[in-house]
N, C-alpha and C positions, 0 to 999 in steps of 0.2 A: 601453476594451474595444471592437474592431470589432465587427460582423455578425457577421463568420464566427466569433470566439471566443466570440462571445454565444449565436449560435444554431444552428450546422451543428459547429462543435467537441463539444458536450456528444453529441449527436449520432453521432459518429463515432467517440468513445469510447467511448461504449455498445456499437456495434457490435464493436467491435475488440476490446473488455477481456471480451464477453460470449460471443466462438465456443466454441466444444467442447469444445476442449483446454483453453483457457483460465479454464474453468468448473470443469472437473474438477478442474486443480489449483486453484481456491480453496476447492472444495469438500472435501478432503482435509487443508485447513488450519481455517477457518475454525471446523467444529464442535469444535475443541478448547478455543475460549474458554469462560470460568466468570467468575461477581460481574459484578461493573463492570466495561463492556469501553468502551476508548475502541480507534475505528477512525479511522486516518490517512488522508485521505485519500478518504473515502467516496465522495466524487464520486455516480456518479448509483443507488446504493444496491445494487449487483448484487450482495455480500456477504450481504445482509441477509437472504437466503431460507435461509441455509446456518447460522444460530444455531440454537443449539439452546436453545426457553425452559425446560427441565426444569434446565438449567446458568447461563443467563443471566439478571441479575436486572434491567438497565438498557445500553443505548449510548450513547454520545456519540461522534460524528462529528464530524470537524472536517475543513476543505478550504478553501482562497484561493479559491476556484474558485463562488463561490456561487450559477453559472447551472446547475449542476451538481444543485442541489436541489430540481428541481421533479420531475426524474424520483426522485429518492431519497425525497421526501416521499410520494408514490403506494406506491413499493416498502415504506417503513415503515408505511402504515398497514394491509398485506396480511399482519401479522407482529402477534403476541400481546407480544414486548416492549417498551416505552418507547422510544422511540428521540427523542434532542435532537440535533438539529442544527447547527451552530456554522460561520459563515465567519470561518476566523483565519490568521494568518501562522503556520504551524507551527514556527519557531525560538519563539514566543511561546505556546505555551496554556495556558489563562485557566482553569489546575485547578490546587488548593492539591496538596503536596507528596507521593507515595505512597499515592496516593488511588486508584490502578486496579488491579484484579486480572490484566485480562488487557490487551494491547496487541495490535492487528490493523492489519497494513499488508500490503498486496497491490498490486502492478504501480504504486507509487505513490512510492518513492524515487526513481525514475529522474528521477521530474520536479520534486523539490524542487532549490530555489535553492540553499541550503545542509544537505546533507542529512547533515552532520556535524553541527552547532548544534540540528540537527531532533533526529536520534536522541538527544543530550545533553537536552534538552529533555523526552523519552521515557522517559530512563530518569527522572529527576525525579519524574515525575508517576506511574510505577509501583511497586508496593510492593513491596519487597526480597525477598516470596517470591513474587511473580507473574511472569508469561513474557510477553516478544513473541514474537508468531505472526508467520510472513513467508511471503508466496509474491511474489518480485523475479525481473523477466529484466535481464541484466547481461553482463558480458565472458566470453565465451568461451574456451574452455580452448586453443583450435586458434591460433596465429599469424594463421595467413590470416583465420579466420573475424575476429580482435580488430582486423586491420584494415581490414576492410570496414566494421565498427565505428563502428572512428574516422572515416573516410574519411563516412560516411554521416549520423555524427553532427550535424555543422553546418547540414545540409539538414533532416533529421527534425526536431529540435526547433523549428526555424521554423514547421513543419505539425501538430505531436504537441504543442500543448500545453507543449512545455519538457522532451520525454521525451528521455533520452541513452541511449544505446545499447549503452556503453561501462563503464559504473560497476561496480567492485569492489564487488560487495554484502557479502563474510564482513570485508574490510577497513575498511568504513568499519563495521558494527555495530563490530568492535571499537575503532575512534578513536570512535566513540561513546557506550561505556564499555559493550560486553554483552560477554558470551564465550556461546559457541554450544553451542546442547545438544543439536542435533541438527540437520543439514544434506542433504538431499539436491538430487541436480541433474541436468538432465537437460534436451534437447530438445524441445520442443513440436512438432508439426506445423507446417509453414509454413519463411519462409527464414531458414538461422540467424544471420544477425546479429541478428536482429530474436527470437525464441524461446529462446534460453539458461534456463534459469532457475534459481533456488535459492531453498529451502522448506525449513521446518526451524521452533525455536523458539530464542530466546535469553535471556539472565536478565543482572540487572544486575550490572557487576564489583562485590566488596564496596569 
């Protein structure tokens, strides 16, 4: 890990995943978690203000990214729930079988390695009548806009942490064994390749 990914990366993620619009829709996601919630991806903990403890009884975070948890350890300890924190390769985590109520991932497939393996993974470890929460920016409905996209993609995740620009978010939950139970999408402020997004909840195929 360089400098910049060690210490101006966490950095700039914070800034970028926490503006206005970006807050809002996690905030219209987030308080719908209940029980055991595992959050994908937690990075530097900007979720964490949006649980609700009257519904939530415990977190568990997980993220590759483990420079990411010094600002998330600050954020959790400003919060009434338990929160554990875990640096794992997310094709891998290290929870026995149907063990979570709820699953929370925000702005955070874009940048998984393998974000099919992930999700499969996810549904594993969630219980057959619990949801995944999601608020994902991803490919764009517009031609033009999917190819600025692509076109942009190569550059950005060199700078973004490993973020694509491009990803089918309803198609890969379903190659990752969910089907959707509710979906919405919509524009952020800002430029659209970069702001698409989709938010919704999904549950595991039987």
């Amino acid at each position: 890990m360089n400098l910049y990914e060690k210490h101006v990366l966490p950095r700039l993620i914070d800034a970028a995943c926490g503006m206005g619009d970006v807050m809002k829709a996690r905030a219209k996601v987030v308080p719908q978690a209940c029980g055991e919630v595992l959050e994908i991806g937690i990075g530097t903990g900007l979720n964490l203000q949006f649980y609700d403890p009257g519904q939530v009884a415990s977190i568990v975070g997980v993220d590759p990214a483990g420079q990411m948890q010094k600002l998330a350890r600050k954020r959790a300890a400003a919060i009434s729930i338990p929160v554990e924190m875990i640096s794992v390769d997310l094709q891998g985590i290290n929870a026995e079988t149907a063990r979570f109520d709820t699953i929370v991932m925000t702005f955070t497939l874009c940048s998984i390695a393998d974000p099919v393996s992930a999700l499969r993974e996810m549904r594993r470890v969630l219980k057959p009548s619990g949801r995944l929460l999601f608020c994902e920016h991803g490919l764009a409905p517009e031609p033009r806009v999917q190819r600025w996209q692509r076109r942009l993609t190569p550059v950005w995740k060199s700078i973004a942490g490993g973020c694509h620009l491009d990803r089918d978010v309803p198609a890969m939950l379903h190659a990752g064994g969910f089907v959707l139970g509710e979906l919405a999408t919509e524009y952020l402020a800002g430029p659209k390749p970069m702001t698409y997004i989709f938010s919704g909840w999904a549950v595991a195929t039987a």
